[in-house]
C-alpha positions as CSV (number, residue, x, y, z in Angstrom):
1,X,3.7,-0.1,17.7
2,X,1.2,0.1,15.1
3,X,3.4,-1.8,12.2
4,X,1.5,-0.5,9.3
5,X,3.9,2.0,8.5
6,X,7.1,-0.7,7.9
7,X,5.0,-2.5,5.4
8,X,7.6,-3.4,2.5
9,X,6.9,-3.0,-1.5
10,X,6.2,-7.0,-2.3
11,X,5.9,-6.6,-5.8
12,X,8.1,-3.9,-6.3
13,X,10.4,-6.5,-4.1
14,X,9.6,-9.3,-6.6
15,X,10.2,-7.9,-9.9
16,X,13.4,-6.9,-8.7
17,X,14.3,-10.7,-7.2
18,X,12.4,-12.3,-10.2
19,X,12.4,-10.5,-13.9
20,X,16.1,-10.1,-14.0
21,X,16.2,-13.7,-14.1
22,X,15.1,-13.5,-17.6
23,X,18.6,-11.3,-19.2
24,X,20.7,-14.1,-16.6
25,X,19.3,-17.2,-18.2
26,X,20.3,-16.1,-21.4
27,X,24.1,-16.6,-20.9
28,X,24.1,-20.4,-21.3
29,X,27.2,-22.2,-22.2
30,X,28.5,-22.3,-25.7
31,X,26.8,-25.6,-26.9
32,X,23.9,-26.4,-29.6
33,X,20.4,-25.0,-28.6
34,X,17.5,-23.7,-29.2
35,X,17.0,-19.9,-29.3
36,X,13.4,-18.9,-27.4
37,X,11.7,-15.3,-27.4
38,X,10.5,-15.1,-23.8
39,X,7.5,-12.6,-23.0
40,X,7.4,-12.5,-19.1
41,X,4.3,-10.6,-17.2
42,X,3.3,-10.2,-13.6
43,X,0.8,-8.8,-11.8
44,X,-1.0,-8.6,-8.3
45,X,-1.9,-7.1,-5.3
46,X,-3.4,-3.7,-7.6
47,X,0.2,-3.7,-9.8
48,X,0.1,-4.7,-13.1
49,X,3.6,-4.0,-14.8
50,X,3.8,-4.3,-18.7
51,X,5.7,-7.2,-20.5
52,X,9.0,-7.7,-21.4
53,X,10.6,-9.8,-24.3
54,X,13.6,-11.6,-23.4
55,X,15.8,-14.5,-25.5
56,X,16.9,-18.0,-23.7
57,X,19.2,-20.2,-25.4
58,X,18.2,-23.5,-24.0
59,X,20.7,-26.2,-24.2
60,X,21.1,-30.2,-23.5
61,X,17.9,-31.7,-22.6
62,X,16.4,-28.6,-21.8
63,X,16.5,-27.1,-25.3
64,X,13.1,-28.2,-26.4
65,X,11.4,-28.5,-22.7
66,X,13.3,-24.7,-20.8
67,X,13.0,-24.6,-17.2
68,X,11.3,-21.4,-14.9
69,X,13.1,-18.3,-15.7
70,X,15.8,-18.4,-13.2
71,X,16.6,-15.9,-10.8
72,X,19.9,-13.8,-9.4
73,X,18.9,-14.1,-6.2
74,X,20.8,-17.1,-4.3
75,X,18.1,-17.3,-2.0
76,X,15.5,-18.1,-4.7
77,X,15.2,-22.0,-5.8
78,X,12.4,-24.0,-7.9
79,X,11.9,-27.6,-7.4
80,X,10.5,-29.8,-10.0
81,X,7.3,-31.4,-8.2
82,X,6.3,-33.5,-11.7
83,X,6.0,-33.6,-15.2
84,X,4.4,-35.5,-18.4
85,X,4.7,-35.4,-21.1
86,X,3.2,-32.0,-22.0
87,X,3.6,-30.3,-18.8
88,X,5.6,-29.9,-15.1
89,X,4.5,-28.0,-12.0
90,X,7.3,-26.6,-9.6
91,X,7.4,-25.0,-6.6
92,X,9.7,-21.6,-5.8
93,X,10.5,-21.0,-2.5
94,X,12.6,-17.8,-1.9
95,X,14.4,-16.6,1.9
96,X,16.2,-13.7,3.0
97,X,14.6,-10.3,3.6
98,X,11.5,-10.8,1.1
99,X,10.4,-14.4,1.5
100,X,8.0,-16.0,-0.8
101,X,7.0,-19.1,-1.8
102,X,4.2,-20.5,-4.4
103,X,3.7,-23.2,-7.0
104,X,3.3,-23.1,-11.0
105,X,2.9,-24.9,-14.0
106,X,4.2,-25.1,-17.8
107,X,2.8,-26.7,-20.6
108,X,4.9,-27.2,-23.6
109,X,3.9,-28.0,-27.6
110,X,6.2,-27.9,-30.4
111,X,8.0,-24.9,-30.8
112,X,6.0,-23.4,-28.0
113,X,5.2,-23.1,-24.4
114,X,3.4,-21.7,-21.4
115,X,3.7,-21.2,-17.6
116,X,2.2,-19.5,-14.9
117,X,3.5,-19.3,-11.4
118,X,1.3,-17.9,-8.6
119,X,3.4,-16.4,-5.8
120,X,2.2,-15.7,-2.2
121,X,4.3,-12.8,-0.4
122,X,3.1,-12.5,2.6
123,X,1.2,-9.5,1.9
124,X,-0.7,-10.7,-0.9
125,X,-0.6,-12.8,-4.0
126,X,1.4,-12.3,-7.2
127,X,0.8,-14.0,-10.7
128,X,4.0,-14.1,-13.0
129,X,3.6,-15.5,-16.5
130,X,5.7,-16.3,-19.5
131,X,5.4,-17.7,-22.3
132,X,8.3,-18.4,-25.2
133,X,8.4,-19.3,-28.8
134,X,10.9,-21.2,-30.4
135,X,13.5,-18.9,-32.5
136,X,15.7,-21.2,-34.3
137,X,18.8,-22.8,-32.8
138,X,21.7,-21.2,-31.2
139,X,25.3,-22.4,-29.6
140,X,25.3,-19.5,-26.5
141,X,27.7,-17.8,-27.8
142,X,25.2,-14.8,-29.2
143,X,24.9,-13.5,-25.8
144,X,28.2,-11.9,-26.6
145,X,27.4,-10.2,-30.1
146,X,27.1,-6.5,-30.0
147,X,23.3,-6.5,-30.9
148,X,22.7,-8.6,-27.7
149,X,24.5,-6.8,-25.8
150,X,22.4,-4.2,-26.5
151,X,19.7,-5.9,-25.9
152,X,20.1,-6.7,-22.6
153,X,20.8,-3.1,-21.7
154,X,17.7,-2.1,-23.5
155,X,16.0,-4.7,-21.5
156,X,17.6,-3.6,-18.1
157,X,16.6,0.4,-19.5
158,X,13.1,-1.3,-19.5
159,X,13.0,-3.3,-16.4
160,X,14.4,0.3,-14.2
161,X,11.4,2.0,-16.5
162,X,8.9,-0.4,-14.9
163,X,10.3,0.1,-11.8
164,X,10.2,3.6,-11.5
165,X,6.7,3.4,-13.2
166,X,5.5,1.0,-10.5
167,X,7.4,3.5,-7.7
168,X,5.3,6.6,-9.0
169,X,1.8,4.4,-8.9
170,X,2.7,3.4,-5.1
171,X,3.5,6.9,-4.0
172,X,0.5,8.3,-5.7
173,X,-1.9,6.1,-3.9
174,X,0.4,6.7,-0.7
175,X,-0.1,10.6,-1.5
176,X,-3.6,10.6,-1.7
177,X,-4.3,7.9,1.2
178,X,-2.3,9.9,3.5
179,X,-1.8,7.0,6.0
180,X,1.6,8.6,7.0
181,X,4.9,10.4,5.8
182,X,7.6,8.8,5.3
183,X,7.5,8.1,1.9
184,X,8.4,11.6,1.5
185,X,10.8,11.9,3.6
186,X,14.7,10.8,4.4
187,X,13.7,8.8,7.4
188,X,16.8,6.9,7.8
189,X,19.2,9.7,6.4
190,X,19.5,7.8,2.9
191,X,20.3,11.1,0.5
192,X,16.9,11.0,-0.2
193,X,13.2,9.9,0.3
194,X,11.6,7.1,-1.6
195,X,8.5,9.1,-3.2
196,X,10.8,12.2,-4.2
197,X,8.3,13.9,-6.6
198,X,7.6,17.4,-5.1
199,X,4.3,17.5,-6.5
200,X,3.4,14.2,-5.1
201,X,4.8,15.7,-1.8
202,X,1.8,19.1,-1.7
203,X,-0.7,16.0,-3.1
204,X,0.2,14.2,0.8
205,X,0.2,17.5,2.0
206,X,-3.4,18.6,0.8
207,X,-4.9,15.1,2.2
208,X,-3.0,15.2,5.1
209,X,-5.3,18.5,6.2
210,X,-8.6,15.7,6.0
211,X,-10.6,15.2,8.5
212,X,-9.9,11.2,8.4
213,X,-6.0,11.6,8.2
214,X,-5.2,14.4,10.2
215,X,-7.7,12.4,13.0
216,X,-5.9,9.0,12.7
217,X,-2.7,10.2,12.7
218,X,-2.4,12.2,15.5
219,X,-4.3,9.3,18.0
220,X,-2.0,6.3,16.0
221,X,1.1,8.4,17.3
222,X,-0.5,9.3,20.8
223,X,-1.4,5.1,21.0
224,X,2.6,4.4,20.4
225,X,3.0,6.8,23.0
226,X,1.2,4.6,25.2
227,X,2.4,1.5,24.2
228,X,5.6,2.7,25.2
229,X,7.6,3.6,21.9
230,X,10.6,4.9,22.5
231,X,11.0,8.9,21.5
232,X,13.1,9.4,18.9
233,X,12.4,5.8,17.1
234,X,11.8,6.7,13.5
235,X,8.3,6.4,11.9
236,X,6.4,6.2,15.6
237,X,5.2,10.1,15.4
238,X,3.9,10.1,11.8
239,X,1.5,13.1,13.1
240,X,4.3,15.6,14.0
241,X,6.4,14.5,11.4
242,X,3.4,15.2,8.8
243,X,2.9,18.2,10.3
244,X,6.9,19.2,9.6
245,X,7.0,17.7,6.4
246,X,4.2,20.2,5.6
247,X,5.1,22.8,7.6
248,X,2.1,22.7,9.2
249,X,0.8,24.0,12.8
250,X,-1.6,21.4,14.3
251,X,-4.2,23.6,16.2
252,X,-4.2,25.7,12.9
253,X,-5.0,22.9,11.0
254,X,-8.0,21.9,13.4
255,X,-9.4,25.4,13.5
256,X,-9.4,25.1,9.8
257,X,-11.2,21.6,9.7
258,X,-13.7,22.7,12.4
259,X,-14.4,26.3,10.2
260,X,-15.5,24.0,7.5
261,X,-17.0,20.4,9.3
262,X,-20.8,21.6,9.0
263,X,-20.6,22.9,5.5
264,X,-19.1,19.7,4.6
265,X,-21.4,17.9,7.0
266,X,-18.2,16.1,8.6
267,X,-20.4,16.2,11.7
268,X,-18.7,13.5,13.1
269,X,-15.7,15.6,13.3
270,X,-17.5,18.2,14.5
271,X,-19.1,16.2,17.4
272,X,-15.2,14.6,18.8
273,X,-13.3,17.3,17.7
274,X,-15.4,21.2,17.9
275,X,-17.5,21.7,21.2
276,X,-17.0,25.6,20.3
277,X,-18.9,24.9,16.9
278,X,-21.2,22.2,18.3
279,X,-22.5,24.5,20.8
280,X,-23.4,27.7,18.4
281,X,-24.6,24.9,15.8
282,X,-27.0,23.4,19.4
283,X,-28.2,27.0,20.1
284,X,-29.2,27.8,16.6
285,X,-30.4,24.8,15.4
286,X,-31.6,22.6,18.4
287,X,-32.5,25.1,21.8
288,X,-36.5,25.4,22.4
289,X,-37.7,22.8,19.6
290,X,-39.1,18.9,19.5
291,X,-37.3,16.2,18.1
292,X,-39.3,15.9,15.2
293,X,-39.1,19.8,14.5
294,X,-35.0,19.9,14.2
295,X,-34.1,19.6,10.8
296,X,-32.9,15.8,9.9
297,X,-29.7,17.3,9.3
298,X,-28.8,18.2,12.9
299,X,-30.9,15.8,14.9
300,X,-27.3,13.6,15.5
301,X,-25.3,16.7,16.7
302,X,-29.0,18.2,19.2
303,X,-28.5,14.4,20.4
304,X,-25.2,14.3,20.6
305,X,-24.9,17.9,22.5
306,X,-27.3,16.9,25.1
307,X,-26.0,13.9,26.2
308,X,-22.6,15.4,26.2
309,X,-24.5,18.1,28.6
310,X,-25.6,15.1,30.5
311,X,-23.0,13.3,31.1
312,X,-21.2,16.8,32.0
313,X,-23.6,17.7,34.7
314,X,-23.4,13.8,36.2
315,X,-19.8,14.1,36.3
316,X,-18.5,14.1,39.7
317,X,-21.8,12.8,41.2
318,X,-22.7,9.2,41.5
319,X,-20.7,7.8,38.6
320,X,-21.7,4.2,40.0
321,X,-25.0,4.5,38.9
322,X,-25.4,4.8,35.1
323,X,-29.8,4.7,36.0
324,X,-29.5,8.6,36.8
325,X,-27.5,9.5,33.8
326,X,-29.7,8.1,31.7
327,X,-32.4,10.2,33.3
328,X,-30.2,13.5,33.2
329,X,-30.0,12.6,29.5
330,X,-33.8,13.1,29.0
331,X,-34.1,15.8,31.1
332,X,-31.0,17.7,28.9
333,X,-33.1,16.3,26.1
334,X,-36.0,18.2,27.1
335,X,-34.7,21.1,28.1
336,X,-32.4,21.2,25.0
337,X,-35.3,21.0,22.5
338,X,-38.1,23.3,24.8
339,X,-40.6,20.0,25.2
C-alpha cells in the first residue's frame, strides 16, 4: 500500500504539542520571581508560523536562568545535557502518536536570554526559537489578574489563528499538487473534511483533470489493487474517489486530456495514453517521409508509432527472439517514413 497518502501534519502536530507550553509555564507558584516576555518562533519543513509573545514568571533558582518552554503534553520531556556559566544544551524527546526528539541550546546574559531547539520529526526537521527579556519581578500570582487572563486567551485566539493559517497553506499546496483526495473529503466520517474550503476543493478539482495527476492516480490505486488492498479500506482508491469528489467520469476526462495532449505537446501522454490520436498525428505528420524531414516536433511520437507497429506485428510470433523485432522495427521505420 502506497503510504503516501497517511502522511501526518509534523509541524502542524508540533505547534500544537509545543507553543501551548508557553501560556502553561506561566502559572508558577505564588513565590518571588522574575517576570520574562517570551517571543517563541518555529519554522521548518516549508512552514514558517509568525511569533508569539508570551510572559513566564520564573521562580527559585530558575528566576534569573528559565528553563525550555515546557510543554502540555505528558509525553514530551527535556533533559538537561550541560551548562556553564552562560549557557546549557538539552535534549527533548517526545512519544506517543507524533514522536520527536532533537537537541538545543540557551545562552543567558543579564536580563536576557536565547535558545534554539532543532527538532527532527521523522518527516523532516523543525527549528523552534525563543528568546525572553527580563520584565521586572513577579510573585505568580498575576496569572490570575483579569488583564492576564485575557492575555492568555488572546494568546490561545492567536495560536488557533496560526493554526488555521498553517491548515489553509497545507491544503493549498495539497490542492494544487493533487497527489490525492482526502483532504477534501470526510474519510473517516468525522462531520467534516480537513481542507473544507470549497474553493480549495474546484482548485483539487481543476489539477486533478492533469495529465500527471489523473495518470498517477489511477495506476497508484490499480498497484494497491495488486498488492492486495482490501476493497473498501479507506484512502486505497484515491483515483475513483477523486473522480467522485469531483463528479467526474474517467473516460470523459481522458477523452478530454487526449483532445488537447498535442496542442499542449503532452506527447508523452499522447504516446501511453491516445493510440486514436497517435495514429491521425503518424499519418499526417510521419507516413512517406525521412527521419530528418519530420518536423523535430513529432520525430518521438513517428518513433514511437513505429515501434509500437513493430512490436504489434511480432506479437504472437517468436517472442523468444528479440533479434527479429529489432529488425521489424526498421522495417516499420522504413515503411512508416517512405525511405
Amino acid at each position: 500500500m502506497n503510504r503516501a497518502f497517511f502522511r501526518p501534519m509534523p509541524a502542524l502536530a508540533l505547534v500544537l504539542v509545543l507553543l501551548p507550553g508557553l501560556a502553561a509555564s506561566a502559572d508558577a507558584p505564588s513565590t518571588a520571581g522574575t517576570r520574562w516576555e517570551v517571543t517563541t518562533s518555529m519554522n521548518g519543513m516549508g512552514m514558517s508560523l509568525p511569533s508569539q509573545v508570551s510572559q513566564v514568571c520564573a521562580t527559585g533558582d530558575r528566576k534569573d536562568r528559565p528553563a525550555p518552554p515546557e510543554s502540555k503534553n505528558s509525553s514530551c520531556t527535556s533533559t538537561l545535557l550541560s551548562q556553564t556559566a552562560t549557557a546549557a544544551k538539552y535534549a527533548i524527546k517526545c512519544t506517543g502518536k507524533q514522536p520527536m526528539e532533537g537537541t538545543g541550546e540557551m545562552v543567558y546574559g543579564p536580563g536576557h536570554y536565547k535558545g534554539t531547539f532543532n527538532l527532527n520529526a521523522g518527516q523532516g526537521q523543525m527549528t523552534m526559537t525563543f528568546e525572553g527579556n527580563s520584565k521586572g519581578p513577579c510573585t505568580g500570582s498575576e496569572a490570575n489578574s483579569p488583564a492576564r487572563t485575557d492575555a492568555i486567551k488572546s494568546q490561545v485566539a492567536a495560536q488557533q489563528n496560526q493554526y488555521q493559517s498553517a491548515m489553509g497553506q497545507s491544503c493549498k499546496i495539497e490542492a494544487e499538487g493533487a497527489a490525492n483526495p482526502y483532504g477534501f473529503m470526510d474519510t473517516f466520517n468525522s462531520g467534516a473534511p480537513r481542507c473544507a474550503d470549497p474553493a480549495l476543493k474546484q482548485t483539487y478539482c481543476a489539477h486533478f483533470q492533469g495529465y500527471t495527476p489523473f495518470v498517477a492516480q489511477r495506476d497508484s490505486e490499480a498497484a494497491m489493487a495488486r498488492s492486495g488492498a482490501a476493497a473498501g479500506t479507506p484512502m486505497t482508491t484515491p483515483f475513483s474517489d477523486s473522480l467522485k469528489l469531483c463528479g467526474l467520469k474517467a473516460d470523459a476526462v481522458q477523452t478530454k486530456l487526449c483532445s488537447g495532449a498535442e496542442g499542449d505537446n503532452a506527447f508523452e501522454f499522447l504516446v501511453k495514453e491516445c493510440p486514436a490520436q497517435v495514429k491521425t498525428i503518424a499519418a499526417r505528420e510521419c507516413a512517406g517521409r525521412s527521419y530528418t524531414t519530420v518536423s523535430a516536433r513529432y520525430r518521438g511520437i513517428c518513433s514511437s508509432y513505429a515501434t509500437a507497429n513493430a512490436a504489434g506485428q511480432q506479437s504472437g510470433t517468436q517472442p523468444d527472439q528479440p533479434a527479429n523485432l529489432k529488425d521489424k522495427a526498421k522495417s516499420a521505420l522504413k515503411g512508416l517514413f517512405g525511405r
